[in-house]
Residue frames as qw, qx, qy, qz and C-alpha x, y, z in Angstrom:
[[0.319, 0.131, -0.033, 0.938, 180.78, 84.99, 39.11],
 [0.054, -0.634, -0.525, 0.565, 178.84, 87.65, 40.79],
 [0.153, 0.857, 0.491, -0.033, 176.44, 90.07, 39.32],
 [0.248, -0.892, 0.229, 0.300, 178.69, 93.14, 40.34],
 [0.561, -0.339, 0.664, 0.360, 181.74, 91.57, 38.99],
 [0.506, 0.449, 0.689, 0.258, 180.03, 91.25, 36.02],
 [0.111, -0.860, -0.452, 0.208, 179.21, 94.57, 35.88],
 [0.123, -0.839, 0.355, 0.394, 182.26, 96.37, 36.80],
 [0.618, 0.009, 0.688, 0.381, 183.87, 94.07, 33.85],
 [0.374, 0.758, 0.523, 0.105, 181.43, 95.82, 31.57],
 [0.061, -0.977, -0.130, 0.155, 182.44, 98.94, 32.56],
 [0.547, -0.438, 0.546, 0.458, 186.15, 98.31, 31.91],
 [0.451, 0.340, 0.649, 0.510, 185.14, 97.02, 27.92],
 [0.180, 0.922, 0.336, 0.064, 182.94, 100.52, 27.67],
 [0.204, -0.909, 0.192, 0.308, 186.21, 102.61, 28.77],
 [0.549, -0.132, 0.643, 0.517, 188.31, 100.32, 26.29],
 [0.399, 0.457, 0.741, 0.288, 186.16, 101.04, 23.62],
 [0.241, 0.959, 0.001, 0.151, 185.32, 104.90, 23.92],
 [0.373, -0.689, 0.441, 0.438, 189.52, 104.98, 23.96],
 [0.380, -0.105, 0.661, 0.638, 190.03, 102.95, 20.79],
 [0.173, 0.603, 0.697, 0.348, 186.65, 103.91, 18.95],
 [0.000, 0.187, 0.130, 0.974, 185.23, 106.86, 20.30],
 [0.302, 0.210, 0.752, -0.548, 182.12, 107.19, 22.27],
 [0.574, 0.267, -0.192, -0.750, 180.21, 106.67, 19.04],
 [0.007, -0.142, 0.989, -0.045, 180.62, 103.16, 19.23],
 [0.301, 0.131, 0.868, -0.373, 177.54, 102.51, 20.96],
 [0.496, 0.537, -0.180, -0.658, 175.71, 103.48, 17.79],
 [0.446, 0.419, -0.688, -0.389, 177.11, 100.35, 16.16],
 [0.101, -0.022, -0.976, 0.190, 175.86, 97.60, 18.43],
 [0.582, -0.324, -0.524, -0.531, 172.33, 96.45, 18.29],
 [0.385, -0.322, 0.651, -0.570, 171.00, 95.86, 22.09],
 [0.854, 0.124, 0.154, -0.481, 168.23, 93.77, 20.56],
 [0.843, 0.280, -0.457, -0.047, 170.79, 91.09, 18.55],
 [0.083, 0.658, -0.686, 0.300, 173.30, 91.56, 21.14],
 [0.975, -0.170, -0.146, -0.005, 173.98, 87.26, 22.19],
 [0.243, -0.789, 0.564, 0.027, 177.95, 87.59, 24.02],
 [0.808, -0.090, 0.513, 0.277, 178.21, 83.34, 22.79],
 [0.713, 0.605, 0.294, 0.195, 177.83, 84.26, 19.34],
 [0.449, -0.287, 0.256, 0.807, 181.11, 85.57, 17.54],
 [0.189, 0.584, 0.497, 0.614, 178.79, 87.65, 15.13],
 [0.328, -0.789, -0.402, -0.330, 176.39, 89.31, 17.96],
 [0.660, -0.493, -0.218, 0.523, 178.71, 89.81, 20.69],
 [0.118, -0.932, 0.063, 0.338, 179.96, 93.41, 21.34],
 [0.433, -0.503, 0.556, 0.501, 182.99, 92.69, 19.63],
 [0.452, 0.422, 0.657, 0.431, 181.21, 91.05, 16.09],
 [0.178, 0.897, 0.360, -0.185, 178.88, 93.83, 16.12],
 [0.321, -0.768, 0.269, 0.485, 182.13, 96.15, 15.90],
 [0.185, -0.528, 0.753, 0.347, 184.61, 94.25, 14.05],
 [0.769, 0.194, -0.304, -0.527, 182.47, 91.78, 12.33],
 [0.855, -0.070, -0.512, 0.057, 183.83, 88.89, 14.47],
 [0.686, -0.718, 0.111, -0.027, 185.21, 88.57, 18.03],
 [0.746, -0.075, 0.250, 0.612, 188.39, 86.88, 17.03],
 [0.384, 0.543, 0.108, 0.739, 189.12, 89.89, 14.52],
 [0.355, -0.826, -0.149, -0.411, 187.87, 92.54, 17.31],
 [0.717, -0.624, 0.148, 0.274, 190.31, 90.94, 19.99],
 [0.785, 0.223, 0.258, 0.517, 192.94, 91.01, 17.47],
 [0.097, 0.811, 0.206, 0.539, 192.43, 94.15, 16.68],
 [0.164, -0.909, -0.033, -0.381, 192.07, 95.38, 19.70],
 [0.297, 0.535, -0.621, 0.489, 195.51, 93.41, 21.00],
 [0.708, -0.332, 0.377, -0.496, 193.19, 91.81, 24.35],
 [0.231, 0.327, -0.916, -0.032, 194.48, 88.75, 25.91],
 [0.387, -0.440, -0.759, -0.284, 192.39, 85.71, 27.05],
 [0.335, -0.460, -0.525, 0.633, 192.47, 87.18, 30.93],
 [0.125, 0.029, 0.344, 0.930, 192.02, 90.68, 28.90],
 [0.291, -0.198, -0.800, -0.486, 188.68, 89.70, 27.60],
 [0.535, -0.415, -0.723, 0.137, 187.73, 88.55, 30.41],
 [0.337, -0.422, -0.256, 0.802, 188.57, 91.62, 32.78],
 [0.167, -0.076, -0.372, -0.910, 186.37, 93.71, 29.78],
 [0.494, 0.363, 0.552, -0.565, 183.47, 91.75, 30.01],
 [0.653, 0.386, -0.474, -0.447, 183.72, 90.21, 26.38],
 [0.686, 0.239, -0.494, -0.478, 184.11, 87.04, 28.15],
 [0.637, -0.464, 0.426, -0.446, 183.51, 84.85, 30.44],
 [0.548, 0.305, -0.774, 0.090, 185.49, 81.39, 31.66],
 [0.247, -0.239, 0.762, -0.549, 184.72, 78.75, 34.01],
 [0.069, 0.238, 0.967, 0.059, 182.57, 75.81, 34.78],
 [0.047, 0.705, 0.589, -0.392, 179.24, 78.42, 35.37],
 [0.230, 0.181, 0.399, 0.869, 179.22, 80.56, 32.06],
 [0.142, 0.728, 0.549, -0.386, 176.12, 83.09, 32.65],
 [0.119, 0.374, 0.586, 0.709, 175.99, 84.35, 28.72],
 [0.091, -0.699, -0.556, -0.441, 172.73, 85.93, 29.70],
 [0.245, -0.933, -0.166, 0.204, 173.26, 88.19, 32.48],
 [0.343, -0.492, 0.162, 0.783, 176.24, 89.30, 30.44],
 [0.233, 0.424, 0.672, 0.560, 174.04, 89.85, 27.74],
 [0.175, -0.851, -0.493, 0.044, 171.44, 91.75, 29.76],
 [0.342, -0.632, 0.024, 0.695, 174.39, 94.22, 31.58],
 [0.152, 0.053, 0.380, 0.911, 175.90, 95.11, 27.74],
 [0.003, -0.669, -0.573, -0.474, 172.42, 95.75, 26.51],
 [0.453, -0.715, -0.412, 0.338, 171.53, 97.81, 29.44],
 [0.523, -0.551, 0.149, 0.633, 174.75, 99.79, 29.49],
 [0.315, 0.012, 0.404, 0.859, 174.60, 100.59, 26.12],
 [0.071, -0.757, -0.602, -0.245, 170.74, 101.39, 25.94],
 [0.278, -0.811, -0.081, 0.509, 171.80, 104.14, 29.24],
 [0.173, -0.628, 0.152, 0.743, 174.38, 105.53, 27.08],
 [0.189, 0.642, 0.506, 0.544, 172.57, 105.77, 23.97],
 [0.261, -0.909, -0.323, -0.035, 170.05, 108.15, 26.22],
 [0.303, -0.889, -0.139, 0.316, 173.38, 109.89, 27.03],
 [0.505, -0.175, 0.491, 0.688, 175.46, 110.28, 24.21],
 [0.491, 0.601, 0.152, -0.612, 174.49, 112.13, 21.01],
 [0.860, 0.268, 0.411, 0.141, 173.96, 110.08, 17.76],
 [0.308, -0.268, 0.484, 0.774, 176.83, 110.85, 14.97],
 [0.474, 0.611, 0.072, -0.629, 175.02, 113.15, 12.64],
 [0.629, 0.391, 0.656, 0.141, 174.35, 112.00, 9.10],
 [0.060, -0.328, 0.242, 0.911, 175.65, 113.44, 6.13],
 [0.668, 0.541, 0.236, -0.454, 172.98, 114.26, 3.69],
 [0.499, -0.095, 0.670, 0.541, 173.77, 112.60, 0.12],
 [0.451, 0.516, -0.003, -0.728, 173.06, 114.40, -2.63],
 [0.741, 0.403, 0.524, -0.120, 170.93, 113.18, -5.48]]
């Protein structure tokens, strides 16, 4: 699968996600753990606390998934450059989003 392709996939899962979540999302996903095999680290664990519970959730079939950029099928799996794009993408919009404020807790 091509680079691009890969890409614009991403970009699909980022518009899914500030629709069901809110653009605070990207607040909850570590670039630095983010692994897309792993059903913890993947965009979805990070979220939902598993991928299976995150698709569930979020009603995404296997073609779904796939057409987000949560997952990739075929003989030529490239995990890492769909690791690299999420990180990437979410690092940019950190830098353009503002962080959800913190309430103070009183003592």
């Amino acid at each position: 699968m091509s680079l691009g392709r890969l890409a614009s996939q991403v970009q699909n899962g980022i518009a899914l996600l500030d629709s069901e979540r809110g653009p605070e999302w990207v607040w909850s996903v570590d670039p630095d753990m983010l692994h897309m095999a792993s059903y913890k680290r993947c965009v979805l664990g990070q979220l939902y606390g598993e991928y299976m519970v995150g698709s569930a959730d979020l009603a995404l079939s296997d073609s779904a998934l796939i057409c987000h950029g949560f997952e990739i099928r075929g003989i030529f799996r490239d995990y890492a450059a769909l690791d690299r794009l999420w990180a990437y993408a979410i690092r940019r919009l950190r830098e353009q989003r503002t962080p959800p404020r913190v309430s103070a807790v009183a003592s």
